[in-house]
C-alpha positions in Angstrom: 59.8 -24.9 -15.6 56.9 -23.5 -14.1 55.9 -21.4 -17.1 56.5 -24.2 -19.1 54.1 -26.8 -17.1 51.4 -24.3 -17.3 52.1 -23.7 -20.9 51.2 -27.5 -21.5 48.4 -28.1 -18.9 46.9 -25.4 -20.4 46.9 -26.9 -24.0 46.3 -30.3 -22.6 43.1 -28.5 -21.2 42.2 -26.5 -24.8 42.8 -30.0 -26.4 40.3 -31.6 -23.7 37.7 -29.1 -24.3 38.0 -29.3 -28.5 37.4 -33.0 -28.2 34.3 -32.5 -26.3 33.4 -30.0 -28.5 33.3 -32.3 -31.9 32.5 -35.0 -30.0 29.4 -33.8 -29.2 29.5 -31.8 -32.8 30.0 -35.8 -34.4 26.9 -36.7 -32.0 24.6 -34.5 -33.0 24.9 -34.7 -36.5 24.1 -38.3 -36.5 20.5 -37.6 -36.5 20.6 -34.7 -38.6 22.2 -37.0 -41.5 19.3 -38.8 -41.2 16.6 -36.3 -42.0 19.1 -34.3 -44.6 17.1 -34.3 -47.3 13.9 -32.8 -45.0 16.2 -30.5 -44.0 17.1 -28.5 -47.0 13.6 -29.0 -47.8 12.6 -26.8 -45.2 15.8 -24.4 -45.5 14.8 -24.0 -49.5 11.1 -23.7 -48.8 11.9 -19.6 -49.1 12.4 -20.4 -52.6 10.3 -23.2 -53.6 6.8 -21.1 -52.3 8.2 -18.4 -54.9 8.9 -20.6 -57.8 5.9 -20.5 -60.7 4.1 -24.2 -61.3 5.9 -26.3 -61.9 9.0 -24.8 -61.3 11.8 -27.0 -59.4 15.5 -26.8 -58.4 18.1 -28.7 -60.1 21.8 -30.5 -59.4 24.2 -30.1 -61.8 27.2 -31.9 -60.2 26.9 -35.9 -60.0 27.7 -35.6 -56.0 26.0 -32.7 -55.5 22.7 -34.8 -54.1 24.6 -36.4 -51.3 26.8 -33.3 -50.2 24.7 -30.5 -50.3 22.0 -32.4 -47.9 25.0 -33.5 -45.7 26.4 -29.6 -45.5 23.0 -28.4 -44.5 22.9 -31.8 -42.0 26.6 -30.6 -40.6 25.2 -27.1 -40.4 21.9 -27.6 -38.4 24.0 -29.9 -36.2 26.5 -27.1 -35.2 24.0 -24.5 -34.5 21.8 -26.8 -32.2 25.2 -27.9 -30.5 26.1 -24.2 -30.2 25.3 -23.8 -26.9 27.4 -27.0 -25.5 30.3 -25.3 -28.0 30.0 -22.2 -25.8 30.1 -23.3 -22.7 33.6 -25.5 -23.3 35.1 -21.8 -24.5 33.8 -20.1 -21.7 34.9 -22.8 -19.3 38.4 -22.6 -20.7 38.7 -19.0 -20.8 37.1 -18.0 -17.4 39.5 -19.2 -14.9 41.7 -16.8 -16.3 39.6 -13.7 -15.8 38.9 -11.2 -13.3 35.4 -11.3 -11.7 34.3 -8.0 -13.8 35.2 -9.9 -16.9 33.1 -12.3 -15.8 30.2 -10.6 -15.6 30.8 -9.2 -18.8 31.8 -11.9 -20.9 29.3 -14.5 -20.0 26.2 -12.1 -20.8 27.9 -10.7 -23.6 28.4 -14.5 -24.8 24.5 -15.2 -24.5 23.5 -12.5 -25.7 25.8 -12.6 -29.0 24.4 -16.3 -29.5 20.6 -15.0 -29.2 21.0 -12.0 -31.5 22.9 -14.3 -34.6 20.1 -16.4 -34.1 17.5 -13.7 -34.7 19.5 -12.0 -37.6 19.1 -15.7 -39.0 15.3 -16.2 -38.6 14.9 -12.3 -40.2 16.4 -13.4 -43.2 14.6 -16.6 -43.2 11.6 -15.3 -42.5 11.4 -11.7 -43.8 14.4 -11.0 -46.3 14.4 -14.1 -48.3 11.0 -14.3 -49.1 11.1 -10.7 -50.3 14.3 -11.5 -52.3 13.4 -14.3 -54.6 9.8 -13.1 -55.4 11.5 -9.8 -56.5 14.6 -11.8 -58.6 11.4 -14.1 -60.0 9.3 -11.6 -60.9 12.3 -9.8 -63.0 12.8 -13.1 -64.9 12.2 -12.4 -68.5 9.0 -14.1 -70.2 10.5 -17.8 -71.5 13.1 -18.2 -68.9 12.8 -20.9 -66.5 13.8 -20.6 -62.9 15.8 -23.3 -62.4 18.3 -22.9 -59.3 21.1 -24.9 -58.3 21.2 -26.5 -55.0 24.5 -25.8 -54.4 24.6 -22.1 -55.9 21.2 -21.9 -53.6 23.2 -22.9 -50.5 25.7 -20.8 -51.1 23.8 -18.0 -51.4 21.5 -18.8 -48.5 24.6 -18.9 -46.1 25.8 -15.6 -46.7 22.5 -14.2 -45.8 22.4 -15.9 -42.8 25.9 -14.8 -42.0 25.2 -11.1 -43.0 22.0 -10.9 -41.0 23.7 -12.7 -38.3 26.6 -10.7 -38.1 24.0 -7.2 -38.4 22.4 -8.7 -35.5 25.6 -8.8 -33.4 25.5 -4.7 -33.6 24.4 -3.8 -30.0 26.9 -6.0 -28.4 29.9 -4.4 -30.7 29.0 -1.2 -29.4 28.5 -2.2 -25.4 31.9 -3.7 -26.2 33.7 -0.7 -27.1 31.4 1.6 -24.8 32.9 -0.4 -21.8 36.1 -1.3 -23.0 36.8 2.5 -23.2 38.1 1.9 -26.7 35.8 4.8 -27.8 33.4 6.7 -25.4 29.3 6.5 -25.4 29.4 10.2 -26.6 31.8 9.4 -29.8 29.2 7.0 -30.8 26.0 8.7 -30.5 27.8 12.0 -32.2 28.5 9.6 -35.4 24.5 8.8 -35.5 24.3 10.0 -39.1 27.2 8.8 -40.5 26.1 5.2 -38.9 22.7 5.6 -41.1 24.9 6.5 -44.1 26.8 3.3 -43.8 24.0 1.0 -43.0 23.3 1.5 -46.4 26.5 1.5 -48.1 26.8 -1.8 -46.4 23.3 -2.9 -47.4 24.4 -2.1 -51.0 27.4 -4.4 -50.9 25.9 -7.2 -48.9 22.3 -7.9 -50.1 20.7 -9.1 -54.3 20.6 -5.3 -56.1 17.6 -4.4 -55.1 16.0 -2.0 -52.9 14.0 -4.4 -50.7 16.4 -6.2 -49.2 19.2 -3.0 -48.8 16.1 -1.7 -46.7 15.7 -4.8 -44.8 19.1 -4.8 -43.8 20.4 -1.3 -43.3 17.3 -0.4 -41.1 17.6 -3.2 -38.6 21.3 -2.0 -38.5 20.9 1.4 -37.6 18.1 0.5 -35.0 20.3 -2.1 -33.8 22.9 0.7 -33.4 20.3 2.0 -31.1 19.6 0.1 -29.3 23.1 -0.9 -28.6 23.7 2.9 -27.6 20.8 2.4 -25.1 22.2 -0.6 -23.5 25.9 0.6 -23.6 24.4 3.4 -21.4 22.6 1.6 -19.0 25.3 -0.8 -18.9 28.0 1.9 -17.7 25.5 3.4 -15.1 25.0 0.1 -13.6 28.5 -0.7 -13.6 29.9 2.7 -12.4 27.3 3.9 -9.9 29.6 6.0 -7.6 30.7 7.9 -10.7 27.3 9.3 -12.2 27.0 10.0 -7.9 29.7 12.0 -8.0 29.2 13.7 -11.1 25.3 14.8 -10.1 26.5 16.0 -6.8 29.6 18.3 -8.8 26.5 20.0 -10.7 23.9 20.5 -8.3 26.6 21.9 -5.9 26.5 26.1 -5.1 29.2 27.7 -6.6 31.0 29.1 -3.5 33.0 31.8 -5.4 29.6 33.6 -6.5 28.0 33.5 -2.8 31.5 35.4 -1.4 30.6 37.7 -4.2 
């Protein structure tokens, strides 16, 4: 009975926290509804500085007007909600962790939200740019650029969620340095092969061209570096009596060679 009354409290408690959660979600998009239109104005602006005069973007669905604004309205609104979304996981989740969980997870949390957020204004600000003046400058003579809003949106969303998701690199590999799952010395030996895959997976996941597979396989590796770098720090912080121990083992005299 007493596993089964903490079963329910704690989905009553989940259920509490996922109605705050849209609640506030539902609150915040009010006012993003409002300005929809200036909104994917701004998020297609990327595009719209590349296009030649005269050049416009198009609809070819008869709803498409209405829910393509309202998408990028529902969008905006979760990612400036984000942080209120956060906090209702993390206040669910902590009472059930240790206090070293603790001071992992909630960092780790904060510092996962930062870094998708700065994979996201890269490819705003740096890769999309780069992209559609090199896909517009291939066009051949007599063809109008002419993009679908919806297709655009699409399109615009995985980049955000690719560069996001590259972003998120140095907190994979603190992660798995302190989690054990595989050692600091594992990862820094696999250096090369890391540089191979950034861009195997800048091949996949970026337009064919070689811009943007550069833009996104070298933050990757240097994010791979930097997550190496932090991993380290993070484990001599955490484990201080260890690296002790393991600097007084090396600077102590061998006592078979002194009897010798």
């Amino acid at each position: 009975m007493d596993e089964e009354g903490s079963f329910i409290s704690h989905l009553v408690e989940l259920r509490t926290r996922l109605i705050r959660i849209f609640t506030v979600l539902a609150v915040g998009f009010i006012p993003c509804a409002y300005f929809a239109r200036e909104l994917y104005t701004l998020l297609a602006q990327p595009l719209l500085e590349k296009l030649p005069q005269g050049g416009q973007m198009i609809a070819t669905a008869v709803a498409t007007p209405f829910f393509v604004p309202m998408k990028v309205a529902l969008m905006t609104a979760f990612v400036l909600t984000l942080p209120h979304t956060l906090y209702q996981i993390w206040a669910f989740v902590a009472p059930g962790l240790y206090a070293h969980e603790k001071r992992l997870f909630l960092p780790l949390v904060v510092a996962s939200s930062g870094l998708f957020f700065m994979g996201m204004a890269f490819a705003y600000f740096a890769a999309l740019p780069l992209v559609f003046e090199f896909i517009i400058y291939f066009a051949p003579q007599g063809v109008a650029v002419m993009t679908d809003i919806g297709e655009y949106l699409g399109f615009v969303l995985t980049m955000f969620l690719t560069f996001g998701i590259t972003f998120e690199v140095p907190v994979f590999v603190v992660v798995l340095a302190r989690t054990g799952i595989i050692s600091l010395s594992k990862m820094k030996e696999v250096r090369q092969y890391v540089l191979v895959g950034a861009f195997v997976i800048g091949a996949i996941f970026t337009p064919p061209d070689v811009i943007s597979q550069f833009l996104l396989a070298i933050p990757l590796y240097l994010l791979y570096e930097l997550g190496l770098l932090l991993a380290g720090m993070s484990i001599k912080k955490s484990f201080p009596e260890s690296n002790e121990l393991v600097t007084k083992r090396e600077n102590k005299p061998n006592t078979s060679d002194n009897e010798k």
